[in-house]
N, C-alpha and C positions, 0 to 999 in steps of 0.2 A: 504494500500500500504506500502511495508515495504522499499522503497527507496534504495535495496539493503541492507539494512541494517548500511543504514548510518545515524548519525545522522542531518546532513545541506547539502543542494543543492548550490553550489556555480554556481554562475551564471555571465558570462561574457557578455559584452555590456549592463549593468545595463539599461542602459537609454533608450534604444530602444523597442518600443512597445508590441515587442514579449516575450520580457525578462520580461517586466512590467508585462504583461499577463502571463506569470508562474510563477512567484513570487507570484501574487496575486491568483494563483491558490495553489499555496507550502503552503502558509499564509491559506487558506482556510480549504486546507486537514491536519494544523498544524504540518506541514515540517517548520522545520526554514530555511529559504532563506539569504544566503548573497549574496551581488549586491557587484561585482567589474565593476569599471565604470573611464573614466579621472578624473581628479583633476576640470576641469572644471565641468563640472556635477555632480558631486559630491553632492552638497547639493539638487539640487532637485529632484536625485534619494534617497538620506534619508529623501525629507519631503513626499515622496509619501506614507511611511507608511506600505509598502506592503514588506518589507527587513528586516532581523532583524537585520541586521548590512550591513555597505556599506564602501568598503574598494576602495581605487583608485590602477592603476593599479602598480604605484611607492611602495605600502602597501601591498606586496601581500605575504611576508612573515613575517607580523605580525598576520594572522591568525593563530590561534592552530592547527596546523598543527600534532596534536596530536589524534583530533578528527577526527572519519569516516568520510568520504564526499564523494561528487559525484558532478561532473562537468558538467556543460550544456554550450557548448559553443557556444555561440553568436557571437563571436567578430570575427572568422576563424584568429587568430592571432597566431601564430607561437610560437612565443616569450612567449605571454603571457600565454598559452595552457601548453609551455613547465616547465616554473615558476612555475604554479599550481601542476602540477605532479611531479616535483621536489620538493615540500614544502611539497605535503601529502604523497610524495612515496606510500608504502604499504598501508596507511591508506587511500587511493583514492580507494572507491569503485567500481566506475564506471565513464566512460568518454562520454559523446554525444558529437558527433557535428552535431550542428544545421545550422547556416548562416554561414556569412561572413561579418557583418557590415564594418570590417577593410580591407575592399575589395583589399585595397592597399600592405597590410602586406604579409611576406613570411609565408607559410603554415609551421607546422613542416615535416623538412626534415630526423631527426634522431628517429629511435625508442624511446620513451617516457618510463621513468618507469612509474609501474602502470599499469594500462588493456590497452589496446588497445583501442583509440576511434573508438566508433562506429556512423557509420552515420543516421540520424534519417532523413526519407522522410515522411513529411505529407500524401498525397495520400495514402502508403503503411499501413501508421499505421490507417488509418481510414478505410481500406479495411480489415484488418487484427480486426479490433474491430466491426466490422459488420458482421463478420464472428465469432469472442465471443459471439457477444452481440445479433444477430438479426438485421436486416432489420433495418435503421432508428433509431434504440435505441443510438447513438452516438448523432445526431440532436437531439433528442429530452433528452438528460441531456446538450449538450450546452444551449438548447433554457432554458431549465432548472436555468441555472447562468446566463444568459443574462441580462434579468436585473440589478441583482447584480452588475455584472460586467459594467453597464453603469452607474451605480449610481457612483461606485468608481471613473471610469473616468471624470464625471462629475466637480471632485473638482479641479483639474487640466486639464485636455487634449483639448487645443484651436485647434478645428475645422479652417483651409486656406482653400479656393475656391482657385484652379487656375483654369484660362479658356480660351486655344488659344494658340498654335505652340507654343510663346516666352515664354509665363509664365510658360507652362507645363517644357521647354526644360531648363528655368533660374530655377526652381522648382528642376528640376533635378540634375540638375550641383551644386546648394546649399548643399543639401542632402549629394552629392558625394564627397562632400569640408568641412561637419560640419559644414556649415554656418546658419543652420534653428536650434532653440531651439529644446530641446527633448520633451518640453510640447507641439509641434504643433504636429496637424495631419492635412496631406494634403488630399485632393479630387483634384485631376486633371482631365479635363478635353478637349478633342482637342476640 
C-alpha cells in the first residue's frame, strides 16, 4: 500500500477505539501512525504503543509539517481538521473523514487547503473489496489478524457490562460527556 505516497497517517480522536484499531493496523503494515488526541489522554494513547508519536490537539503545529501525510479523521472536528490542513498544506496527501467523536464540534465550513476530504462509508468499502477480492476474502484476512488484534487489546482494553434502560441510557450520556476512560469498552445491554 503506498498511503498515497505519504510518509505518516495522522490520525485524529487518538483514543477512540476505531483510531486505536488503525493505528494498530498502520503499525502492522509499517505506516508510521501519529495519534492527535486531548491533553487529557494523552499519555494513554502513547503507552498503547501502537502510535509512533502522539501529539494533543493544542500540538498540532509542532508536527513536521514538512513531511507527506495523510489524514484520517476521527474526531469530525472543524477546527481541528482545518489546523491539520493548514500545517501540511501541499504536503497533505490525502484527507478521510471517518466519524464524529466531537459530535458536539462545528464541521469545516470553508474550503480546506489540500485535497478535499473524502468521506469513507464502511458498508461501501467492504462491498467494493468483495468485488477486488472475491466473495468473503475480506472476512477471512480480518479473521486472519483477529487474534492479533485481541492479544494487543488484551494489555489495556477493560471490558463494562451495562445491563437495563438506566445503565445503558447513564452509559450513554457518559460516553457523550467524556466521562468513561478511553481504556473501557462497553457491552450494553437492555
Amino acid at each position: 500500500v503506498d498511503n498515497h505516497g505519504a510518509g505518516a497517517t495522522v490520525v485524529t480522536s487518538a483514543s477512540s477505539k476505531t483510531s486505536i484499531a488503525l493505528a494498530w493496523c498502520l503499525q502492522d503494515r509499517g505506516t508510521r501512525a501519529i495519534g492527535l488526541t486531548s491533553a487529557r489522554n494523552r499519555d494513554f494513547v502513547a503507552g498503547l504503543g501502537c502510535y509512533d508519536q502522539v501529539v494533543t490537539y493544542d500540538d498540532i503545529e509542532t508536527l513536521d509539517g514538512s513531511e507527506k501525510a495523510v489524514v484520517v479523521d476521527m474526531a469530525g472536528n472543524g477546527t481541528v481538521l482545518g489546523r491539520v490542513h493548514q500545517h501540511y498544506g501541499d504536503d497533505l496527501a490525502f484527507s478521510l473523514t471517518v466519524g464524529a467523536t466531537h459530535h458536539d464540534a462545528e464541521r469545516p465550513t470553508e474550503p480546506l487547503p489540500g485535497p478535499t476530504p473524502e468521506f469513507f462509508f464502511a458498508p461501501g468499502q467492504i462491498e467494493k473489496r468483495n468485488a477486488d477480492w472475491g466473495p468473503g476474502e475480506v472476512m477471512a484476512r480480518m479473521g486472519a489478524q483477529w487474534d492479533r488484534f485481541v492479544t494487543f487489546t488484551d494489555g489495556w482494553l477493560q471490558i463494562v457490562h451495562c445491563q437495563g434502560p438506566d445503565a445503558v441510557a447513564a452509559a450513554y450520556d457518559d460516553v457523550l460527556h467524556g466521562r468513561r476512560a478511553p481504556a473501557e469498552g462497553l457491552i450494553c445491554s437492555m
